[in-house]
Structures are given as structure tokens and as C-alpha cells.
C-alpha positions as CSV (number, residue, x, y, z in Angstrom):
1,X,-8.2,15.5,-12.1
2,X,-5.9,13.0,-10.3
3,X,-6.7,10.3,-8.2
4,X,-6.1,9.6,-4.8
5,X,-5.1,6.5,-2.5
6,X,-6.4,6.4,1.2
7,X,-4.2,4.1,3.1
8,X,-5.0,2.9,7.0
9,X,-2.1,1.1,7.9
10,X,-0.9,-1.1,10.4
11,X,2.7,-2.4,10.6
12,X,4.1,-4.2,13.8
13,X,7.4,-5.9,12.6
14,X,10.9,-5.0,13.3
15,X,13.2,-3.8,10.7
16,X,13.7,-0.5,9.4
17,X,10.8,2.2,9.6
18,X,8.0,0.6,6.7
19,X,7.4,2.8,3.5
20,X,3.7,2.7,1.2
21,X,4.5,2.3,-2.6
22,X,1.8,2.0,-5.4
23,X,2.9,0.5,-8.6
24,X,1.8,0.1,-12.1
25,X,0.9,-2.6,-14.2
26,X,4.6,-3.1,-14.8
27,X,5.4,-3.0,-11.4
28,X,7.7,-0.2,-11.8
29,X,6.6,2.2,-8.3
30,X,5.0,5.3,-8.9
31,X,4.9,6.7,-5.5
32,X,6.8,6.1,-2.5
33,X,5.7,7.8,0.8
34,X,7.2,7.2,4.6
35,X,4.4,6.2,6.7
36,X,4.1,9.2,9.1
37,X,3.3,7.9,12.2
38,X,5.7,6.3,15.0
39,X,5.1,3.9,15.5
40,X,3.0,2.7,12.3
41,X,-0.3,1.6,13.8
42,X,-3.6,2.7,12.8
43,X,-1.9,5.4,10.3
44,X,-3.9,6.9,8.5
45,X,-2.4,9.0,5.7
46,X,-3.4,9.6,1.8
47,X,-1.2,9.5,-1.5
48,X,-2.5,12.2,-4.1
49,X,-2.1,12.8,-7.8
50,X,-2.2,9.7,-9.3
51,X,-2.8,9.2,-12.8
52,X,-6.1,7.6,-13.7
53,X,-5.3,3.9,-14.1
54,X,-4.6,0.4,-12.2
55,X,-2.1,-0.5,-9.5
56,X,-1.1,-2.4,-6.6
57,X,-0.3,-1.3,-3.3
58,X,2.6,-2.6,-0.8
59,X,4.3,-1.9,3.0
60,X,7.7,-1.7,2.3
61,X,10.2,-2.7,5.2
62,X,14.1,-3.6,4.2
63,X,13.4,-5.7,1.5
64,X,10.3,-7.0,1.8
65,X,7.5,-6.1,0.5
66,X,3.6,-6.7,1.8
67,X,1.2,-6.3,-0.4
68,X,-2.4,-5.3,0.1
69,X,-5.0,-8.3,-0.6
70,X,-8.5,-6.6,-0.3
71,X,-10.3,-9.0,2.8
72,X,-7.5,-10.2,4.2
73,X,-7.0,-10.0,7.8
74,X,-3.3,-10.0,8.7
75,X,-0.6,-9.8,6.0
76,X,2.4,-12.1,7.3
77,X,4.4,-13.5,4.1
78,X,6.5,-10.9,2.2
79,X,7.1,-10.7,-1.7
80,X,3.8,-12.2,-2.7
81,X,3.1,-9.4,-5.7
82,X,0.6,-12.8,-7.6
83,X,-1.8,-12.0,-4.4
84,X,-1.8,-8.4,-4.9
85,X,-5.4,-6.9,-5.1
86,X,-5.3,-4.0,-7.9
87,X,-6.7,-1.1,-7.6
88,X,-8.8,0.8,-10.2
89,X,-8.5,4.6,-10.3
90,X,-10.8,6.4,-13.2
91,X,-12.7,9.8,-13.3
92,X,-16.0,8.0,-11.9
93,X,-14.3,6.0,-9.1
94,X,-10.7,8.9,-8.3
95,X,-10.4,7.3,-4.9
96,X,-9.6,3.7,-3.8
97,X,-8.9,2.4,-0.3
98,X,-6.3,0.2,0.8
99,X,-6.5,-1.2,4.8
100,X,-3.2,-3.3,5.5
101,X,-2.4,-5.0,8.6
102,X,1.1,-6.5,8.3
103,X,2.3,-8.5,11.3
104,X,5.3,-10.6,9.9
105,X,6.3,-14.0,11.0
């Protein structure tokens, strides 16, 4: 049975439309989706059939890249992967959450 990653997302910068990617330990992405809503505010949207394992989660806008920190308010520095919170997907715990408010500077 896959796992699955419930995103609420909030994204208020310029710059092109953002994108959610999850990546693996090597931080290689193993899903990339296109936030559906217009704009991105309080978007609420899943990514399904994921392997069992560990990740790390990121809004994607242009070339930078915001990555979830679990507890932290307001995400406004891009292309800080060492803060990255990972995520654990096994078959006891197949869902994680990731809330990401991302208001750059």
C-alpha cells in the first residue's frame, strides 16, 4: 500500500505559478505536482503513491525552492534544503502532513 502526502499550501510571491515536489534522501524529486488552485492560497491538495520511506517536501517557484520546516510560521528564504523537516512514510504511519506558508522577501 503506498503512502500519501497532504499538503495545505499557501504561496503569495510573484514569479511563475509555484509547484509541490517531495524528494528522497538523495534529494533527487520523486513527485512533482502543479498546485491547483489560482491563486495558491489555502490549497489544499494530496500527492499519492508514494513508496514507503523518508523525504522532504518544497514550494517550487522559478528557481527557488521553499522547503517545509514542521512549526514554522512563514517560510521567506529560498534554497534552505539543511532546514528541511523530513517526513517519515511507513505501513503504520502511510500519511504525513505538510502546512507551508511561503511569503518571500
Amino acid at each position: 500500500m503506498p503512502g500519501t502526502i497532504q499538503w495545505n499550501a499557501t504561496y503569495t510571491g510573484g514569479g511563475p505559478h509555484p509547484s509541490a515536489e517531495i524528494y528522497d534522501a538523495e534529494e533527487q524529486v520523486v513527485q512533482s505536482k502543479y498546485v491547483p488552485c489560482k491563486p495558491p492560497i489555502n490549497c489544499a491538495f494530496s500527492m499519492n503513491d508514494l513508496p514507503f520511506g523518508e523525504y522532504t517536501a518544497a514550494l517550487v517557484s522559478g528557481s527557488d525552492h521553499y522547503y517545509f520546516v514542521g512549526g514554522e510560521g512563514i517560510i521567506s528564504a529560498p534554497n534552505q534544503s539543511s532546514e528541511a523537516q523530513t517526513l517519515v512514510l511507513t505501513e503504520d504511519n502511510p500519511t504525513a502532513s505538510v502546512t507551508i506558508n511561503v511569503q518571500p522577501e
